[in-house]
N, CA, C and O atoms as a printed pandas DataFrame, in Angstrom:
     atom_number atom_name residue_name chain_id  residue_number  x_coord  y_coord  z_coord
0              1         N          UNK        A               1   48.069  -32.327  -81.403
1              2        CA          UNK        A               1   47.430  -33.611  -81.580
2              3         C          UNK        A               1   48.188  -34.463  -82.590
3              4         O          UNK        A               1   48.217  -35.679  -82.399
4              5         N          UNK        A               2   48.681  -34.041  -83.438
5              6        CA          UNK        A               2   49.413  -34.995  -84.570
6              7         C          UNK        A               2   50.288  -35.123  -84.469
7              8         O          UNK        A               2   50.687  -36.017  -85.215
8              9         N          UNK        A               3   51.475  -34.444  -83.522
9             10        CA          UNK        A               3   52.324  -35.170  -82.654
10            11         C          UNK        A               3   52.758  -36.339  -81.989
11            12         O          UNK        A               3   53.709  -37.119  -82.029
12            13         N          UNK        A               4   51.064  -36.065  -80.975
13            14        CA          UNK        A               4   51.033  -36.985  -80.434
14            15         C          UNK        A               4   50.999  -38.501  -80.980
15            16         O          UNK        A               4   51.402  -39.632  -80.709
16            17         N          UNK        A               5   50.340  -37.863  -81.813
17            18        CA          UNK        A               5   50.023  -39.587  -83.314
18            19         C          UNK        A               5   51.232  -39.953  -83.649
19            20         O          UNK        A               5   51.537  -41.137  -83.507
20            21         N          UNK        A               6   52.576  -38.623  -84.384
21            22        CA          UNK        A               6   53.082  -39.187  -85.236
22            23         C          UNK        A               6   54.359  -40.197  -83.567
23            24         O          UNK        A               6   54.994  -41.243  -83.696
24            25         N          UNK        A               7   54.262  -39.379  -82.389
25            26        CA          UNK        A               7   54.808  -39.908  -81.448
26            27         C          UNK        A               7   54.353  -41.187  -80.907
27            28         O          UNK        A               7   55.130  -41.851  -80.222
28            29         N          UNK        A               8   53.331  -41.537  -81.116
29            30        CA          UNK        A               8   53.122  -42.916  -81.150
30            31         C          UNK        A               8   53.561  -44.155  -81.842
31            32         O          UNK        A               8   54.010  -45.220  -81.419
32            33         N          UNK        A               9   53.273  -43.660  -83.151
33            34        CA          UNK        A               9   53.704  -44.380  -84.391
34            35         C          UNK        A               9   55.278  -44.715  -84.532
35            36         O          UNK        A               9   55.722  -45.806  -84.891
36            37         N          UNK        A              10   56.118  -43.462  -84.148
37            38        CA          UNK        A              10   57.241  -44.183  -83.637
38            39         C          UNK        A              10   57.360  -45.150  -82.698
39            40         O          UNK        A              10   57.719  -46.272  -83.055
40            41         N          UNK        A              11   57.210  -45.003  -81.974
41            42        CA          UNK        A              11   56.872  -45.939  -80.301
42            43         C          UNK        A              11   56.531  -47.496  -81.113
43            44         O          UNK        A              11   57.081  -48.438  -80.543
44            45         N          UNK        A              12   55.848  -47.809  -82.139
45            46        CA          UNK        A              12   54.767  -48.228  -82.504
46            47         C          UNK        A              12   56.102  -48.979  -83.439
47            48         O          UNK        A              12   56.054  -50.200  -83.591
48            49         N          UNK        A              13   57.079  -48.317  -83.944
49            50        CA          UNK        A              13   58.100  -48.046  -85.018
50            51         C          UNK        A              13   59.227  -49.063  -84.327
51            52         O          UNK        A              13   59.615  -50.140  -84.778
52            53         N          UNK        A              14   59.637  -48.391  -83.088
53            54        CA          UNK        A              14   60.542  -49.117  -82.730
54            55         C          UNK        A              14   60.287  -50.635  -82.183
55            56         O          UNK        A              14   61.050  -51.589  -82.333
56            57         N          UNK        A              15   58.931  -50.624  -81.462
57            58        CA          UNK        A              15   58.273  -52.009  -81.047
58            59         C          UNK        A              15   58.545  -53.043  -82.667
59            60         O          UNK        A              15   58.988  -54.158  -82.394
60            61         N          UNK        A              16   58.422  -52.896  -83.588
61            62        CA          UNK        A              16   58.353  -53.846  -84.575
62            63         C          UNK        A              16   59.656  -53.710  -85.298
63            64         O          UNK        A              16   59.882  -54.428  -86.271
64            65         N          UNK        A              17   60.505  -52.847  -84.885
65            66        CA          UNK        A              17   61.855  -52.868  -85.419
66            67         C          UNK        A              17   62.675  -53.959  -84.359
67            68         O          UNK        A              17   63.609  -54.687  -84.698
68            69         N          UNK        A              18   62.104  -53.873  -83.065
69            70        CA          UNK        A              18   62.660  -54.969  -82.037
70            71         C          UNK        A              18   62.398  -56.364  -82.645
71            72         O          UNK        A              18   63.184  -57.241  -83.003
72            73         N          UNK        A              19   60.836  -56.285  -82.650
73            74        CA          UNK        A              19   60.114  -57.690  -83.328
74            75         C          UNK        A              19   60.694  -58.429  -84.513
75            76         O          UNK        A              19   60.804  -59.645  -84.675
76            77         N          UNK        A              20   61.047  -57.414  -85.318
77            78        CA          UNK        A              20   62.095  -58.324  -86.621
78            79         C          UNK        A              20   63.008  -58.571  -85.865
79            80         O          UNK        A              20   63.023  -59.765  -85.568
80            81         N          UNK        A              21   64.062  -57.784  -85.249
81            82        CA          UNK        A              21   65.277  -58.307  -84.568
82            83         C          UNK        A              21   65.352  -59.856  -84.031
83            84         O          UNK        A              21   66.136  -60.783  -84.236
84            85         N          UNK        A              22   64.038  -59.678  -83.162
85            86        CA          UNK        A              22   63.792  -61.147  -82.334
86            87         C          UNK        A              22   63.294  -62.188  -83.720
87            88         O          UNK        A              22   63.832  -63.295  -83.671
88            89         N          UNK        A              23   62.948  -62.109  -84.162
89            90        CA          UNK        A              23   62.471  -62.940  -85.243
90            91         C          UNK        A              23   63.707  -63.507  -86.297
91            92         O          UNK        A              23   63.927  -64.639  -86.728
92            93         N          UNK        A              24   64.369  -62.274  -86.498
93            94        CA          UNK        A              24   65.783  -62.777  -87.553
94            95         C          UNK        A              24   66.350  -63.487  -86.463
95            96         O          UNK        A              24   66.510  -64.678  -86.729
96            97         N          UNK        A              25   66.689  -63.170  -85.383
97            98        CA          UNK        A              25   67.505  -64.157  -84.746
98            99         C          UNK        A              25   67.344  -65.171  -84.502
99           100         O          UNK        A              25   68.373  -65.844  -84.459
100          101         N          UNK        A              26   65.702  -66.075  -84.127
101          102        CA          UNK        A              26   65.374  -67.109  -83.763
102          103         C          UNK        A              26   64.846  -67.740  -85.147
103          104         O          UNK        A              26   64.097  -68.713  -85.231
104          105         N          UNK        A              27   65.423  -66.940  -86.299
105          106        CA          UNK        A              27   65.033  -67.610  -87.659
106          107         C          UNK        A              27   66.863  -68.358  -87.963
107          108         O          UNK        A              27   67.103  -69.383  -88.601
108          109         N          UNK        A              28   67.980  -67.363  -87.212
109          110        CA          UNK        A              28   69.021  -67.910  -87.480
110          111         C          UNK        A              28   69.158  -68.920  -86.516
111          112         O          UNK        A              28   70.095  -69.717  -86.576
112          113         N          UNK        A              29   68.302  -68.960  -85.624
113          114        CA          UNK        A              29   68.939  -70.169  -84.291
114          115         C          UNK        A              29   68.137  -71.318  -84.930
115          116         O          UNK        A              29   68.259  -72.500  -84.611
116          117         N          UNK        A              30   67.620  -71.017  -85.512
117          118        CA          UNK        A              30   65.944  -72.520  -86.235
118          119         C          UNK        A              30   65.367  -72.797  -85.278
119          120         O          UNK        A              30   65.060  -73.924  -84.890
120          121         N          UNK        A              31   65.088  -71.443  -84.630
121          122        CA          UNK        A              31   63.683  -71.599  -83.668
122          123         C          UNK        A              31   62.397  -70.793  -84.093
123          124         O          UNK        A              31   61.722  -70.415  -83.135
124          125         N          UNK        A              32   61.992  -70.502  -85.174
125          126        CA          UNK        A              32   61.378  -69.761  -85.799
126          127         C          UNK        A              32   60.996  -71.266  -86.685
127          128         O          UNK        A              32   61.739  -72.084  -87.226
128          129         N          UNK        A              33   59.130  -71.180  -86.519
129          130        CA          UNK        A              33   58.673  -72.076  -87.356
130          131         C          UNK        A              33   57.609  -70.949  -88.347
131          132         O          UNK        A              33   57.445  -71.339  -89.503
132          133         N          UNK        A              34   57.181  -70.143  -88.118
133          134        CA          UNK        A              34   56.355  -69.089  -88.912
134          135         C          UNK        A              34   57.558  -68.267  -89.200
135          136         O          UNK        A              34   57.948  -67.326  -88.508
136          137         N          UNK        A              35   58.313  -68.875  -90.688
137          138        CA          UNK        A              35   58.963  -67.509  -91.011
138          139         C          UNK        A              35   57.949  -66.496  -92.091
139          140         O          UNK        A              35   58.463  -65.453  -92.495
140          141         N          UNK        A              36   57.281  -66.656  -92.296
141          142        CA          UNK        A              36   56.489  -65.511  -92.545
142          143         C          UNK        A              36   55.989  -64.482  -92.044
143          144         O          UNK        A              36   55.075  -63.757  -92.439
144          145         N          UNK        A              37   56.677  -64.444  -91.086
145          146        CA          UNK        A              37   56.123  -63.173  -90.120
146          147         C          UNK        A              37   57.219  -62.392  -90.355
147          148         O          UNK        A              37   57.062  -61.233  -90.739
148          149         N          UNK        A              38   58.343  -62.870  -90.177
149          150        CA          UNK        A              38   59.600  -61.722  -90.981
150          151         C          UNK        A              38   58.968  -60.648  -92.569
151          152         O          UNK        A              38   59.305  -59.478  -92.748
152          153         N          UNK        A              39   58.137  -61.360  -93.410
153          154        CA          UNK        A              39   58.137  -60.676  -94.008
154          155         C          UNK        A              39   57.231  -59.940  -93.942
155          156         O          UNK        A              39   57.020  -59.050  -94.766
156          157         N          UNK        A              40   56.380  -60.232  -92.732
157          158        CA          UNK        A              40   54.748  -59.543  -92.705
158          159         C          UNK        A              40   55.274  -58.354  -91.637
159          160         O          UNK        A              40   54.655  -57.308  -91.835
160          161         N          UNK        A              41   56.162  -58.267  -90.666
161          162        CA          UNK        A              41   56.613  -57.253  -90.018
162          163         C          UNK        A              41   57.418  -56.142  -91.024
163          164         O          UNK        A              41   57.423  -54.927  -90.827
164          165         N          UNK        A              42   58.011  -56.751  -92.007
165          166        CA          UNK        A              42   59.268  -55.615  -92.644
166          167         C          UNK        A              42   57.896  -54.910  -93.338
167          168         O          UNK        A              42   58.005  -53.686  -93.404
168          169         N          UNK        A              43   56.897  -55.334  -93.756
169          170        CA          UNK        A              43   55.695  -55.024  -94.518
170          171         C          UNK        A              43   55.007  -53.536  -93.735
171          172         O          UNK        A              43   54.448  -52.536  -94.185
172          173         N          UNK        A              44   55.246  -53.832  -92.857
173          174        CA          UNK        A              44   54.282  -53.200  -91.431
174          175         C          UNK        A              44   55.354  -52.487  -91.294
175          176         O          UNK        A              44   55.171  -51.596  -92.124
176          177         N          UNK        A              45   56.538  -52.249  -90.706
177          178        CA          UNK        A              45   57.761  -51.326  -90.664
178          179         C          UNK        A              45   57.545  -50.789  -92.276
179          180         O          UNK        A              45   57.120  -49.634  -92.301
180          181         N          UNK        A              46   57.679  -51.180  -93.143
181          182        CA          UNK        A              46   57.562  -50.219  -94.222
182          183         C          UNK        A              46   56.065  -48.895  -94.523
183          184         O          UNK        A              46   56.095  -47.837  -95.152
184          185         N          UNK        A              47   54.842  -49.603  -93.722
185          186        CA          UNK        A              47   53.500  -49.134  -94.376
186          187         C          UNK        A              47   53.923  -48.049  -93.083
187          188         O          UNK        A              47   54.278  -46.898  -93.337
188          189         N          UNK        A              48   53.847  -48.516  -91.827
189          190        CA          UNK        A              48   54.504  -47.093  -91.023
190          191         C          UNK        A              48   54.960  -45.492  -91.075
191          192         O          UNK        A              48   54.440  -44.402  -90.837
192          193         N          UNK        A              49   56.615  -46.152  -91.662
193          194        CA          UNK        A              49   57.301  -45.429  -91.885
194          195         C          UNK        A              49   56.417  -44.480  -93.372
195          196         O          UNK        A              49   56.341  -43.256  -93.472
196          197         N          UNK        A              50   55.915  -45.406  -94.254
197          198        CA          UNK        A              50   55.344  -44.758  -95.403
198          199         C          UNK        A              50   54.365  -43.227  -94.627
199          200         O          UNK        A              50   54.374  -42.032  -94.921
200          201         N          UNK        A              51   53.436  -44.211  -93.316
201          202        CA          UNK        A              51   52.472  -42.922  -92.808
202          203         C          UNK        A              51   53.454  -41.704  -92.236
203          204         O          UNK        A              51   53.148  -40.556  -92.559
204          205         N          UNK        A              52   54.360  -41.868  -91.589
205          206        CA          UNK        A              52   55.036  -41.291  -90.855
206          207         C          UNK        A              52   55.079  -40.004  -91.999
207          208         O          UNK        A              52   54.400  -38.981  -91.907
208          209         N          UNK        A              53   56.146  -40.352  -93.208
209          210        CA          UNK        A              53   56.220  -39.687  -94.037
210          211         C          UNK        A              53   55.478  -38.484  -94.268
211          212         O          UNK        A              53   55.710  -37.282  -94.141
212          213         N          UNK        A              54   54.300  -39.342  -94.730
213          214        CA          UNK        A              54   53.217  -39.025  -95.165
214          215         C          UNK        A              54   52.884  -37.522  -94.015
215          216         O          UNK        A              54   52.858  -36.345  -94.374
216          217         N          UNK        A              55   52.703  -37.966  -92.859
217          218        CA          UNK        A              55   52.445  -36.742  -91.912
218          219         C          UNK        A              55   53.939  -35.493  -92.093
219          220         O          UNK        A              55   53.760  -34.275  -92.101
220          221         N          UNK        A              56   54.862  -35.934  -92.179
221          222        CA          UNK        A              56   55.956  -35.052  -92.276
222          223         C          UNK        A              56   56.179  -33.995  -93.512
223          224         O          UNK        A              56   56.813  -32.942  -93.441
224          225         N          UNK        A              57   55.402  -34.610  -94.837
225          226        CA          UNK        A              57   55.405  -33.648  -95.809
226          227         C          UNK        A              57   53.924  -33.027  -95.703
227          228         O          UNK        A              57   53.578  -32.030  -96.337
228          229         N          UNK        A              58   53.300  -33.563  -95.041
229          230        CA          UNK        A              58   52.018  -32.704  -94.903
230          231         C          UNK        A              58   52.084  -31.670  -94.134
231          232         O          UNK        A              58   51.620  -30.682  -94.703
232          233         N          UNK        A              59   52.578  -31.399  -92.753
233          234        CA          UNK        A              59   52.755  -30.135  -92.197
234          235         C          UNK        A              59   54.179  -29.508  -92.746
235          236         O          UNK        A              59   54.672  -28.623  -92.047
236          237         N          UNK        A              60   54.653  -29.775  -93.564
237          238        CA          UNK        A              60   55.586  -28.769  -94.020
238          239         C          UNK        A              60   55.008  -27.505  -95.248
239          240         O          UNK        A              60   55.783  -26.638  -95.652
């Protein structure tokens, strides 16, 4: 079962690692009028990765 979670959360991981991608780029083209979402995604990629962690030193 916590596999399956922490296998989501990646899934979950890479979807918002795309989302900054698309976002830095249409922040470099100046098609990006909410640049605050760049920093509210790296926020969310960070709290993630923090859970991810979090599950990885717990079953060890």
């Amino acid at each position: 079962m916590a596999k399956k979670k922490t296998k989501t959360k990646v899934s979950e991981l890479e979807k918002l690692n795309q989302d900054l991608l698309d976002l830095r780029l249409k922040h470099a083209s100046m098609a990006l009028k909410e640049t605050h979402k760049i920093s509210e995604t790296k926020k969310d990629i960070a709290r993630l990765k923090t859970k991810i962690n979090m599950k990885v030193e717990a079953n060890d």
